[in-house]
C-alpha positions in Angstrom: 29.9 -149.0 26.4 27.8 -146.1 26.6 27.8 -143.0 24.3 30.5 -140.4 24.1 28.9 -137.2 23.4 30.8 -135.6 20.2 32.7 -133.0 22.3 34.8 -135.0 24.4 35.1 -137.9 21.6 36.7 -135.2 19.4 39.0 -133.7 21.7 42.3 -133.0 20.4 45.1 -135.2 21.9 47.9 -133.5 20.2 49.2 -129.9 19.0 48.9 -131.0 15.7 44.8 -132.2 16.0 44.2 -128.4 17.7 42.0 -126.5 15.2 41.8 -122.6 15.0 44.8 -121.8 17.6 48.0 -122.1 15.1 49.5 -118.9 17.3 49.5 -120.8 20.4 50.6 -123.8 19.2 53.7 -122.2 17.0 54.9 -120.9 20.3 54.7 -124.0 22.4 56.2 -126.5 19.7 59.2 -124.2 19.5 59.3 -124.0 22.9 59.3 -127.2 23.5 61.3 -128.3 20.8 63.8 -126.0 21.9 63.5 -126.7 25.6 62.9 -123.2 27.1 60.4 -123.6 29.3 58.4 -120.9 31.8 57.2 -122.6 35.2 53.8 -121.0 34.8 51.3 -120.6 31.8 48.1 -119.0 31.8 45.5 -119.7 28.9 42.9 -117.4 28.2 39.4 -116.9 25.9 36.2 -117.6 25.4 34.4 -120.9 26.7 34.9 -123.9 24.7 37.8 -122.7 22.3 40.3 -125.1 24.1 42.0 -123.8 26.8 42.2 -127.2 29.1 42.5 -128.8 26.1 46.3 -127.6 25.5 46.9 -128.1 29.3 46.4 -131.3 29.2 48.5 -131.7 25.8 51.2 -129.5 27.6 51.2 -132.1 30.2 51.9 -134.8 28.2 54.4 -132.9 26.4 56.3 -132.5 29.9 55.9 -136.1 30.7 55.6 -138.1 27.9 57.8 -141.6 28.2 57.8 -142.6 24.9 58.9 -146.4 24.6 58.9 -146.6 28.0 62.4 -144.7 28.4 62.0 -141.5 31.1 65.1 -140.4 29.7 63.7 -139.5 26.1 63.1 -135.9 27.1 60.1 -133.2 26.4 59.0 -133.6 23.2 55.9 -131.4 21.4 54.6 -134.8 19.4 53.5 -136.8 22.8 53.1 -140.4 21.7 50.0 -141.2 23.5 50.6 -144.7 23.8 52.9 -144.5 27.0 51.3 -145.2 30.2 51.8 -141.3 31.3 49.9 -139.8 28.3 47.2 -142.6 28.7 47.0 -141.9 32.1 46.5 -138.0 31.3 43.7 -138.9 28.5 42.1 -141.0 31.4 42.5 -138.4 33.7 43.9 -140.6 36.1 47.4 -139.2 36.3 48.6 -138.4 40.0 51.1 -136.0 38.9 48.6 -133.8 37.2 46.6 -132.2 39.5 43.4 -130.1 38.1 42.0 -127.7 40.4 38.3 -126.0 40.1 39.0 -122.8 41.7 35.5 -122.1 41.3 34.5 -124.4 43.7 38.2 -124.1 45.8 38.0 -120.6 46.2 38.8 -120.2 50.5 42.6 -119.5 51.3 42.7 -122.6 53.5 42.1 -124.5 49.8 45.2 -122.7 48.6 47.8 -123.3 51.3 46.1 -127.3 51.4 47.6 -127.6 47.7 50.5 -125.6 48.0 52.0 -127.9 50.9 52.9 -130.7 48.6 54.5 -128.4 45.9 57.7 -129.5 47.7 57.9 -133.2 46.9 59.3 -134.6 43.8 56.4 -136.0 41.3 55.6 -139.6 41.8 55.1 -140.6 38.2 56.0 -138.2 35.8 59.0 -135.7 35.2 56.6 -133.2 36.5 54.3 -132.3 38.7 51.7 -130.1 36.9 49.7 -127.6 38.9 46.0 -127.1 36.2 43.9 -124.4 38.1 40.9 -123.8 35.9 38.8 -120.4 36.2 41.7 -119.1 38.1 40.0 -115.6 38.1 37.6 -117.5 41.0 40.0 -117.6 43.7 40.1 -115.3 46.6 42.0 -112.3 47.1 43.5 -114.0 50.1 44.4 -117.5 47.6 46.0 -115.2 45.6 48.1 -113.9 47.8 49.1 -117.1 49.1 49.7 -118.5 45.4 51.9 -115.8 44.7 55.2 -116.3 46.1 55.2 -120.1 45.0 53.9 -118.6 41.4 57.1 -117.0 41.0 59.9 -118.9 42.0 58.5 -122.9 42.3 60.5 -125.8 42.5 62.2 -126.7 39.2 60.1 -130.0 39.3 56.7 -128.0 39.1 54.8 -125.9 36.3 51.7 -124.4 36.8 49.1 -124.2 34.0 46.3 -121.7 34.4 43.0 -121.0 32.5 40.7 -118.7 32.5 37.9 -116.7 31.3 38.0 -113.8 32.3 41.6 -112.4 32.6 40.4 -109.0 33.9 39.4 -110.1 37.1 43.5 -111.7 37.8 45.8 -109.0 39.9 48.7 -107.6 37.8 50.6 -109.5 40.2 49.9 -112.7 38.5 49.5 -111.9 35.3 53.1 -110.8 35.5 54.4 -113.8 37.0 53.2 -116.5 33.7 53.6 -116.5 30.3 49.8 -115.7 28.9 48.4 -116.9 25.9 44.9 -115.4 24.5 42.6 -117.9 22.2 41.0 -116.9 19.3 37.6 -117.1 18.8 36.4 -119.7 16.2 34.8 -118.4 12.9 31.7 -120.0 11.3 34.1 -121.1 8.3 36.2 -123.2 10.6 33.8 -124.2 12.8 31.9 -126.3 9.3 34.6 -127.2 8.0 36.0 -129.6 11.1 32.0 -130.5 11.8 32.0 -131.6 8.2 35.0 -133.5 8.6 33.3 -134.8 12.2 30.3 -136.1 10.7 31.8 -137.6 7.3 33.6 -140.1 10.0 30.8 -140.3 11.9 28.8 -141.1 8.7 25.6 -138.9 9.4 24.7 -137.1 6.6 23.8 -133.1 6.6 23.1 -130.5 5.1 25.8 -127.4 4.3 23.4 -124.7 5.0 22.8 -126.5 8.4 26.3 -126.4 9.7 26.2 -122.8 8.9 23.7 -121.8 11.2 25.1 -124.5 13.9 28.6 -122.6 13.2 26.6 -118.8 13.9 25.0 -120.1 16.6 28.2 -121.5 18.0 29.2 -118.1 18.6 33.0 -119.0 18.6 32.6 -121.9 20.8 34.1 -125.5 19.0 32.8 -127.0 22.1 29.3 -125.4 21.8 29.0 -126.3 18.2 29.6 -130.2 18.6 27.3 -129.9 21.7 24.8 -128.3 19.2 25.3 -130.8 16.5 24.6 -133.8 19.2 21.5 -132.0 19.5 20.4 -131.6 15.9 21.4 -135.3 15.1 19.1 -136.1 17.7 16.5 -133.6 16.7 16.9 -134.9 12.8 16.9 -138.5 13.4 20.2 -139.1 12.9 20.3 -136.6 10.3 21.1 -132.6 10.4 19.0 -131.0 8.3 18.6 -126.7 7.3 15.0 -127.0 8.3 15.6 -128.9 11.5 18.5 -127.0 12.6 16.2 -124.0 12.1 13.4 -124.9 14.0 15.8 -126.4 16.6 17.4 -122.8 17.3 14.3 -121.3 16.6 16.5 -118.8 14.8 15.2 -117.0 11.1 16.2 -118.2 7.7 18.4 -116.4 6.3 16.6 -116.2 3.1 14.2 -114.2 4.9 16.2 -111.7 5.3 17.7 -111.8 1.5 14.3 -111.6 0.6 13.6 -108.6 2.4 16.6 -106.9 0.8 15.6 -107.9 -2.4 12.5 -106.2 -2.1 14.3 -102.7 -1.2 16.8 -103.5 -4.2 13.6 -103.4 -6.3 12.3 -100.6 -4.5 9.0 -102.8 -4.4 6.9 -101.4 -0.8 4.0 -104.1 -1.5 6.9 -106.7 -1.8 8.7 -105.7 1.6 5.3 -105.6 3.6 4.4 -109.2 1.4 7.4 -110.5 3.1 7.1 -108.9 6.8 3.6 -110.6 6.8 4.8 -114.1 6.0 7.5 -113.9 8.7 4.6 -112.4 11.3 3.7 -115.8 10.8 6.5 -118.2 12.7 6.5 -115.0 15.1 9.9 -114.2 15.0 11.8 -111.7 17.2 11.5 -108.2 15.0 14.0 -106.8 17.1 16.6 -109.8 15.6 15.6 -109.8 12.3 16.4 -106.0 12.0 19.7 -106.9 13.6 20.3 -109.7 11.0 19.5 -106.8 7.9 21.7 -104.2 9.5 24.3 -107.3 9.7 23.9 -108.0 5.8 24.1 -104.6 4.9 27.6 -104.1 6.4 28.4 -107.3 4.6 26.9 -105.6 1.4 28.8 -102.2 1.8 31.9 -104.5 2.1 31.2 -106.7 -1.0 30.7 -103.3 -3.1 34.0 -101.5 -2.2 36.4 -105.1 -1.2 35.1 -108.1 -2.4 37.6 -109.6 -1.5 37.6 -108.7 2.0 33.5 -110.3 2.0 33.3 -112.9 4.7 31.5 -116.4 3.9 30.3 -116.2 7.5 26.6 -117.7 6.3 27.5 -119.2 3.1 26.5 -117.1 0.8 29.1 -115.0 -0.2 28.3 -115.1 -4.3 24.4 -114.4 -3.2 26.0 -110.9 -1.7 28.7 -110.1 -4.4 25.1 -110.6 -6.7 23.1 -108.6 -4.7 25.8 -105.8 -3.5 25.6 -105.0 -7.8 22.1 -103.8 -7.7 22.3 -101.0 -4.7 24.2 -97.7 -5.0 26.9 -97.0 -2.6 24.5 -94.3 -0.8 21.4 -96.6 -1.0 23.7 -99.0 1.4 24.6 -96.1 3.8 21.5 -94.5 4.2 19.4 -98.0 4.5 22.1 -98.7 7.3 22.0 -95.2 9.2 17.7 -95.7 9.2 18.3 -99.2 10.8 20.1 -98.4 13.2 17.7 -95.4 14.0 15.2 -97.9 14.0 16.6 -100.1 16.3 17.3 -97.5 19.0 13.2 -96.5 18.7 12.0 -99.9 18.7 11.3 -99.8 22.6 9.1 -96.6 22.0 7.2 -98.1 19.5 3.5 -99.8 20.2 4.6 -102.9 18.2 7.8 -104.6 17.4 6.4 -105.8 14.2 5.1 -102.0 13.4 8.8 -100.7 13.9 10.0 -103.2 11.5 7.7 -101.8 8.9 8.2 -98.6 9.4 12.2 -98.6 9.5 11.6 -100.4 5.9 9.3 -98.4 4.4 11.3 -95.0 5.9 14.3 -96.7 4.2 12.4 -96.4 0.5 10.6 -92.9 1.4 13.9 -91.5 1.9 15.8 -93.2 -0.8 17.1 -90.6 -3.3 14.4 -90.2 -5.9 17.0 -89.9 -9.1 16.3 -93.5 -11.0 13.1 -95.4 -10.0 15.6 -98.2 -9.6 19.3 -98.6 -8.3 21.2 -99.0 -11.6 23.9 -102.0 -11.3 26.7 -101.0 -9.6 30.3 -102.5 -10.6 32.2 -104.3 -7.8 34.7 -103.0 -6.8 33.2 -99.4 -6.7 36.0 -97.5 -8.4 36.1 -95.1 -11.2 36.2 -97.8 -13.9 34.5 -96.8 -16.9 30.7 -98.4 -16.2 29.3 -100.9 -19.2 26.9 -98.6 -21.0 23.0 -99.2 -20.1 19.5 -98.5 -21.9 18.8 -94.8 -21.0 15.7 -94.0 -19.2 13.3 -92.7 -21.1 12.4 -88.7 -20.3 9.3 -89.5 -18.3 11.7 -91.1 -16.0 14.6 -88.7 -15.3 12.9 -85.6 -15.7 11.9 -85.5 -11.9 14.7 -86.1 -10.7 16.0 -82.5 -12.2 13.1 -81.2 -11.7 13.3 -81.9 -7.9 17.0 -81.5 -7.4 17.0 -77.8 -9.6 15.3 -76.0 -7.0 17.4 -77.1 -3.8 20.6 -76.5 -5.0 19.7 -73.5 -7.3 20.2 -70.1 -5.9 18.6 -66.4 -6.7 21.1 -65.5 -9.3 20.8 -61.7 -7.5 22.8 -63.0 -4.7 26.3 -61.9 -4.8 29.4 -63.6 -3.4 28.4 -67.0 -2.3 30.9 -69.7 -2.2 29.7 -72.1 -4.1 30.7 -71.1 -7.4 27.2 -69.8 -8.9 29.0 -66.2 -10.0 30.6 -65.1 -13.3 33.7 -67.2 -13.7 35.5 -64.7 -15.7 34.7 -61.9 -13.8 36.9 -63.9 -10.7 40.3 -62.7 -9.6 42.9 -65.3 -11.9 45.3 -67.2 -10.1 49.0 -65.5 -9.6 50.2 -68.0 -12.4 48.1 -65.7 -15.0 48.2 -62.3 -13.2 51.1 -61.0 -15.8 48.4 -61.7 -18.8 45.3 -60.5 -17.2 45.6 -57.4 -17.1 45.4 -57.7 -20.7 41.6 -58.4 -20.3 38.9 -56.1 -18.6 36.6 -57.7 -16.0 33.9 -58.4 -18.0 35.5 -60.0 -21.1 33.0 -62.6 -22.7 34.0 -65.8 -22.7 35.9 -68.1 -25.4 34.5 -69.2 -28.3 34.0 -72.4 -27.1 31.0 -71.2 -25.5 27.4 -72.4 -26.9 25.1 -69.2 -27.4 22.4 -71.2 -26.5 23.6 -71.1 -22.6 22.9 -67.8 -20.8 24.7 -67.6 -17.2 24.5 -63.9 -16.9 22.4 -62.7 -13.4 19.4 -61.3 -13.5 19.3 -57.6 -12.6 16.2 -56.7 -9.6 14.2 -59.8 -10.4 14.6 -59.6 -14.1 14.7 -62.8 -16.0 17.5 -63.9 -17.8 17.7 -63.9 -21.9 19.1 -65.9 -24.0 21.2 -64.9 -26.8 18.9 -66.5 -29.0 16.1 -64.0 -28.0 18.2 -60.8 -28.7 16.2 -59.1 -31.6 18.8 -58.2 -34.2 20.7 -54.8 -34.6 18.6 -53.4 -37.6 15.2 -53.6 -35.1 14.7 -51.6 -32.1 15.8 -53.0 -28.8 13.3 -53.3 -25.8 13.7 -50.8 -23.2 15.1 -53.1 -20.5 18.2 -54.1 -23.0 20.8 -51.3 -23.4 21.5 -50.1 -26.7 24.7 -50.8 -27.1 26.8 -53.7 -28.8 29.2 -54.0 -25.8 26.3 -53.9 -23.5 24.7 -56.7 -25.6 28.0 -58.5 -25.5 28.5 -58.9 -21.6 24.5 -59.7 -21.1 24.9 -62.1 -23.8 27.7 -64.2 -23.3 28.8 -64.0 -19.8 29.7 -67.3 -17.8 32.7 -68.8 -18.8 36.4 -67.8 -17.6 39.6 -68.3 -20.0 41.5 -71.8 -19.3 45.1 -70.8 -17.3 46.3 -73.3 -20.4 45.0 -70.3 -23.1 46.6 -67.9 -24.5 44.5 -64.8 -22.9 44.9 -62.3 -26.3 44.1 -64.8 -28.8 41.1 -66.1 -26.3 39.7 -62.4 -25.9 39.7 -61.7 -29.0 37.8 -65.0 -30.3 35.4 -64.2 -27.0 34.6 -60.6 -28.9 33.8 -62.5 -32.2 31.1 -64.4 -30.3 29.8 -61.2 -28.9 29.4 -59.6 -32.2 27.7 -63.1 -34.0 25.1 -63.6 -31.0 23.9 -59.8 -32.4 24.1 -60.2 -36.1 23.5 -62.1 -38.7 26.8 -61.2 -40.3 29.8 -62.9 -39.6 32.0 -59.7 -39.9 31.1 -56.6 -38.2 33.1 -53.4 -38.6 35.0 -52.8 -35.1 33.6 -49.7 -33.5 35.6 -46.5 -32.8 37.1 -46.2 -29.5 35.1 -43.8 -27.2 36.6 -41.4 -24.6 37.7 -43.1 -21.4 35.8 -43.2 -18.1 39.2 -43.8 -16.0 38.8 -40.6 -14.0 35.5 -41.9 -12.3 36.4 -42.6 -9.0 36.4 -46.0 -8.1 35.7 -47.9 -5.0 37.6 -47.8 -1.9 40.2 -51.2 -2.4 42.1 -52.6 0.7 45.7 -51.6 0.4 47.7 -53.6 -1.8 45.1 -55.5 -3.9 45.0 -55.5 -7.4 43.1 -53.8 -9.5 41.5 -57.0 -10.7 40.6 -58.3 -6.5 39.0 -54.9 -6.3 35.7 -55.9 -6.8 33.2 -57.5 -4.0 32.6 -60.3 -5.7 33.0 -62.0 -8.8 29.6 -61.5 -9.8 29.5 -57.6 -8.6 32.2 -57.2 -11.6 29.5 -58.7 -13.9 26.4 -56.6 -12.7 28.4 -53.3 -12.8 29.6 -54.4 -16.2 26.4 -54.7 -17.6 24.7 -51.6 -15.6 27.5 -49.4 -16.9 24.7 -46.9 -18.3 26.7 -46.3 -21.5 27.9 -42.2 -21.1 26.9 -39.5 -24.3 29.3 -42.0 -26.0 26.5 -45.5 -25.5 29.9 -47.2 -24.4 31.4 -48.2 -21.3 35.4 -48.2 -20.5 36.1 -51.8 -20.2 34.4 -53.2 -23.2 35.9 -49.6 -25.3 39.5 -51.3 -24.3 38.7 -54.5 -25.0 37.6 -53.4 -28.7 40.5 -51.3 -28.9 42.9 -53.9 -28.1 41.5 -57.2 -29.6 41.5 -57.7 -33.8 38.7 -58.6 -36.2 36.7 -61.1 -34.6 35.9 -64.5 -36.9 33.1 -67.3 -36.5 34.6 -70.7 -35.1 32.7 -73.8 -36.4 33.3 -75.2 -32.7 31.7 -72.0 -31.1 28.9 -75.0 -29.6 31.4 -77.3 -28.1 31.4 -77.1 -24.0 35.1 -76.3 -23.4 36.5 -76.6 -19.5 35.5 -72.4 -18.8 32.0 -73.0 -20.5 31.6 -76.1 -18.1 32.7 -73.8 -15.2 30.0 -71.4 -16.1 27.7 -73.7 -16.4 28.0 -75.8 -13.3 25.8 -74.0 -11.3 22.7 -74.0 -13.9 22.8 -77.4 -14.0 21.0 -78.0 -10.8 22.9 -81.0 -9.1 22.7 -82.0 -5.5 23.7 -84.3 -3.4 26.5 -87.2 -4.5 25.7 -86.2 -7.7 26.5 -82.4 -7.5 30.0 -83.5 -5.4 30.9 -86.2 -8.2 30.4 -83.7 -10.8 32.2 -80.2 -9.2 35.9 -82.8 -9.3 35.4 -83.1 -13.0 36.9 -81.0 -16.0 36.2 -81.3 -19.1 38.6 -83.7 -21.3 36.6 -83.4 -25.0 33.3 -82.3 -26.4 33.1 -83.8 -29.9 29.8 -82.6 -30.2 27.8 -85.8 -29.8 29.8 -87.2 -26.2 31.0 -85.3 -23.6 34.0 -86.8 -21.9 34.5 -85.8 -18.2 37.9 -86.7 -16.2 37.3 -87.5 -12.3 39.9 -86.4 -9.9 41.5 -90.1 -8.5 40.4 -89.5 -4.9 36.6 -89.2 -5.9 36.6 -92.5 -7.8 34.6 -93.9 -5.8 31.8 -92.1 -6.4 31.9 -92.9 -9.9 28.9 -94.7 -10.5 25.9 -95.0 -13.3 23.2 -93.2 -11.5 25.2 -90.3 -11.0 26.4 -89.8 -14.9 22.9 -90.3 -16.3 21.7 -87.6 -13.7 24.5 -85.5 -15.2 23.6 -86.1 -18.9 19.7 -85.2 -18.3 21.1 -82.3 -16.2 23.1 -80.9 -19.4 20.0 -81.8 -21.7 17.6 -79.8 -19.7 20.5 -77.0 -19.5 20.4 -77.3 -23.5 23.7 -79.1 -23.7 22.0 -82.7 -26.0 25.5 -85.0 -24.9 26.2 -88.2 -24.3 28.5 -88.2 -20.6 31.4 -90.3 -19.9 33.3 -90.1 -16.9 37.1 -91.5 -16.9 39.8 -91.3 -13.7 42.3 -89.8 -13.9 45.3 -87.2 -13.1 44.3 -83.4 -13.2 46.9 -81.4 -13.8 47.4 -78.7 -11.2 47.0 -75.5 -13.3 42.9 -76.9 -14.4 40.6 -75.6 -12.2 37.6 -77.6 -11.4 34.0 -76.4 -10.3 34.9 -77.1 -7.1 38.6 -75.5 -6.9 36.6 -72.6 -8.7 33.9 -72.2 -5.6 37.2 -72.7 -2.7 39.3 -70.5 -4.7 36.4 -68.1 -4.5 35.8 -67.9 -1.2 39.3 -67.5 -0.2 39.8 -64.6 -1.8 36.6 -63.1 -0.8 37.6 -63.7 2.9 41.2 -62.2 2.5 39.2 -59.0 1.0 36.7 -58.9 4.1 39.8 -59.1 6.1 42.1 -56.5 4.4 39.0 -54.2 4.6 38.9 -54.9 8.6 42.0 -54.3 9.4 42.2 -50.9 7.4 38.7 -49.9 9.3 39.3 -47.2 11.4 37.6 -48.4 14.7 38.9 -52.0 14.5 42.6 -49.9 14.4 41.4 -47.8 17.8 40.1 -50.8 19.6 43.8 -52.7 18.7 45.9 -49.3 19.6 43.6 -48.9 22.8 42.7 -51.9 24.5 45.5 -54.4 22.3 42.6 -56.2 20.6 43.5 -58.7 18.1 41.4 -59.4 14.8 40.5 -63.4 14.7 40.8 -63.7 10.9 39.3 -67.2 11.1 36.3 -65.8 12.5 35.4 -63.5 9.5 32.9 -64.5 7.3 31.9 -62.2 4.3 29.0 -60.6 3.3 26.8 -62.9 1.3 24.7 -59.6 -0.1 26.6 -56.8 -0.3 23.7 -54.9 -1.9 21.0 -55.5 0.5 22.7 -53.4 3.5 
């Protein structure tokens, strides 16, 4: 007898042997089993994934005679033993008549096979009607098909199959009941070849049916046509290497390799390995396709393992290698290969693309670790297991190139990103009844370390510490005013009260600090209050604003603060209330602990860009026990939560001249906590409502709105980013 290639030998004879197509069968067991049956069926999906396959099983279904007895009925479990479903296997069943419409495609062909639809079967309970690549026929044959298609006689069922399902008129595709195969995956596809070749006692390799199952590309048919090959090829073996060289497809391991290499940020290593596969001359263009294919896989493994395919078997490989990128490192690697692959027609070489869209990969990888730190799967804002820190020669460039980008001239006034005095800013209408209690430029809490200095610099001046103010009893430089309240707001300016404090007993711990960062002493006898400035004129405030919104900018507050030349009297009205109204300050042992207003003030110092900057502007501050600094993490931005970014953090603070350790936790932030990046949002709002009251009170935009019935697009205004340079 001769040899029965591996795809027909193995073609399923019942609904029960289909693999991959449980929909379809579900539907036609019931069906059957429940008798309601269409007169026409039409299969549809990719080559070899079964479609006259269950035709053929349907039309044993319909005219199965089990034990001989034609009165046994349609059954969905055909016996195959009776002489109609042997005849059907055989394909030597008259009343099954399989048409190639590919080759039968004129109208004459049509009306031919349509002329015997009349008579009763001859063998079977039905006459079955199988036209195969339906979508070939003839606009003419389907017109011809289509009255008989709708109402045939009760003896008749057609079962169609096709392709390409686009191509059929709406007509016909109305007129049967369709049912779409799936595609097979590479998991189902080894598993039944490793259940084909245990039988067929060949032994083979795993990894082997893995690439037959790829190459398969959702074809069952094509994958046991493949794996004839490859037992041929192998000698009655399938082996990984022969299967490989068969297909002439790359290793996999190739391309593990490759990202291995990146993971270790090793450019000798990556152009090592793009050599070696120069060798077996490979198509550059596919292995590029293959890494932009794993690094999907390894974006998925980081946020759902679970959802990880085992497409290539090697699904705990990934999970492994998905721990040793970052979450950005995947992302940006993915966004350069795909560049890369769009310019890989313009370059002079394939193999000279490749290299360059790998090396652009490392040149362009954030510069913060010199490697990726491991990253826990799932990426969520679970606390991270604590790691070795880098020693300074390590993360001390990564502030030192991040500080300048994200840094701004500390002169500039009113930008929205919240580099301006905190505490100077407009308070939310929860704590307007208390704030008027406090002047504009009221120091911050005592909470505040004297070591951090977040007041701007006047014309180019540099900032100074409260450590370098000389003390009372010596003369004070010309460029610092002579004046304790003067000293006070260029001292300790940067931090604004918590909405949870109370604002008296915070003001007047905030005076304390201004007195200590002057004096050695830690009681200083409260000056006298001096005449009042309040019938200066002030400047012109949009109707209806408070007293406290009158200002341009947060910052402005600040620099008029501190330029208040002090009168005759040396003093200025704010900080003369503000020592009027506030007690005997007192030193606080916890005066160096970073509270949540000293982290607001000192977000913008710290220099942070990037993922980084956005992880650390949804934090407050939880606790500062002095030694670790514990951060909470709004929910939503859990998953940025990662390793890299808190060690940046903690070197940030160190070279800010906050020594902590960082820990970042998830969770809840209550409502009335404003983080750095509520601060810099809440700022710009109100800035724009202020550059929008002062339009609409501005004479001329009034004349053009009386005159010509103008209208003022409010989301159009933008405020002045410099007030003082016009």
């Amino acid at each position: 007898m001769s040899y029965q290639v591996l795809a027909r030998k193995w073609r399923p004879r019942t609904f029960h042997e289909l693999v991959g197509q449980e929909h379809v069968q579900r539907a036609l067991v019931n069906a059957l089993d429940q008798g309601r049956l269409h007169h026409a069926y039409l299969f549809t999906g990719t080559r070899g994934v079964g479609k006259t396959t269950l035709a053929r099983i349907l039309a044993k279904c319909l005219n199965c005679t089990a034990n001989g007895n034609d009165d046994s009925g349609v059954t969905s479990t055909p016996c195959g033993q009776c002489e109609n479903c042997r005849s059907i296997d055989d394909g030597r069943f008259v009343d099954l008549l399989e048409v190639d419409a590919a080759s039968r495609t004129k109208v004459e062909d049509t009306r031919e096979l349509l002329d015997n639809v009349q008579y009763a079967p001859t063998q079977g309970r039905y006459k079955v009607y199988l036209i195969d690549e339906v979508h070939m026929l003839s606009t003419h044959s389907f017109n011809a098909l289509l009255k008989t298609l709708e109402e045939p006689p009760p003896h008749v069922k057609f079962l169609l199959a096709t392709t390409d399902p686009q191509k059929l008129p709406v007509t016909v595709l109305s007129r049967c009941l369709q049912f779409t195969l799936k595609n097979m995956p590479p998991e189902r596809i080894v598993e039944h070849l490793s259940k084909v070749l245990e039988v067929e006692g060949v032994s083979f390799d795993e990894s082997a049916l893995w690439l037959l199952g790829k190459a398969a590309d959702g074809s069952m048919r094509d994958a046991m046509s493949l794996t004839d090959q490859a037992i041929a090829f192998g000698q009655g073996q399938v082996r990984q290497g022969d299967v490989a060289a068969m297909l002439g497809t790359l290793d996999q391991r190739h391309v593990l390799t490759l990202l291995e290499a990146l993971a270790e940020v090793d450019a000798s290593r990556v152009l090592n390995e793009v050599a070696s596969l120069a060798e077996q001359g490979p198509d550059f263009a596919g292995v590029l396709d293959d890494l932009l294919g794993v690094l999907h896989r390894l974006a998925v493994a980081q946020m759902v393992p679970g959802a990880l395919d085992n497409g290539h078997g090697d699904r705990e490989v990934l999970l492994t290698l998905a721990s040793r990128f970052t979450a950005e490192d995947v992302q940006l690697y993915y966004q350069i290969g795909l560049q890369g692959r769009g310019d890989m027609d313009q370059a002079p070489e394939p193999r000279t693309a490749l290299e360059m869209t790998l090396l652009r990969m490392l040149a362009f990888r954030p510069q913060g670790v010199p490697k990726p730190a491991q990253t826990p799967l799932p990426m969520t804002g679970d606390a991270v297991p604590e790691q070795t820190p880098e020693s300074p020669a390590e993360s001390t460039p990564a502030a030192s190139q991040s500080a300048p980008a994200s840094q701004e001239p500390a002169s500039v006034v009113g930008a929205a990103a919240p580099d301006v005095m905190p505490h100077a800013s407009p308070t939310p209408a929860s704590a307007e009844g208390s704030q008027d209690k406090l002047s504009p430029t009221a120091p911050a809490g005592p909470d505040t370390p004297t070591s951090v200095e977040t007041s701007p610099p006047r014309g180019g001046e540099k900032a100074r510490p409260a450590s370098e103010l000389p003390p009372p009893w010596e003369a004070l430089p010309e460029d610092i005013p002579n004046d304790p309240a003067a000293q006070s707001a260029a001292s300790l300016q940067g931090v604004e009260a918590p909405a949870w404090q109370d604002d008296e007993e915070y003001a007047s711990a905030a005076v304390s600090d201004a007195v200590d960062a002057g004096s050695p002493s830690s009681h200083v006898p409260e000056p006298e209050p001096e005449p009042s400035m309040a019938s200066e004129p002030q400047e012109a405030v949009a109707p209806g604003t408070p007293a406290s919104q009158s200002l341009d900018s947060p910052s402005s507050a600040v620099e008029e603060a501190a330029d208040e030349v002090v009168k005759p009297s040396g003093r200025s009205e704010t900080s003369s209330i503000a020592a009027e109204t506030m007690p005997a300050p007192s030193h606080n042992e916890a005066d160096a602990r970073l509270n949540q207003a000293a982290w607001l003030g000192l977000f913008e110092q710290l220099g942070l860009g990037g993922l980084t900057r956005n992880l650390a502007a949804h934090c407050v501050v939880e606790q500062d026990d002095g030694d670790q600094l514990d951060l909470r993490l709004a929910p939503s931005q859990s998953a940025m939560n990662a390793e890299v970014h808190v060690k940046r953090i903690q070197q940030a603070l160190a070279d800010a001249g906050v020594d902590r350790k960082v820990r970042i936790e998830v969770g809840e932030i209550p409502e009335t906590v404003e983080t750095p990046r509520g601060q810099s949002e809440r700022i710009a709002t109100e800035r724009h409502a202020v550059a929008v009251e002062a339009l609409k009170a501005d004479p001329h935009i009034q004349k053009l709105q009386s005159t010509f019935g103008a209208r003022l697009v409010e989301t159009s205004v933008e405020p002045r980013q410099n007030p003082d340079s016009a």
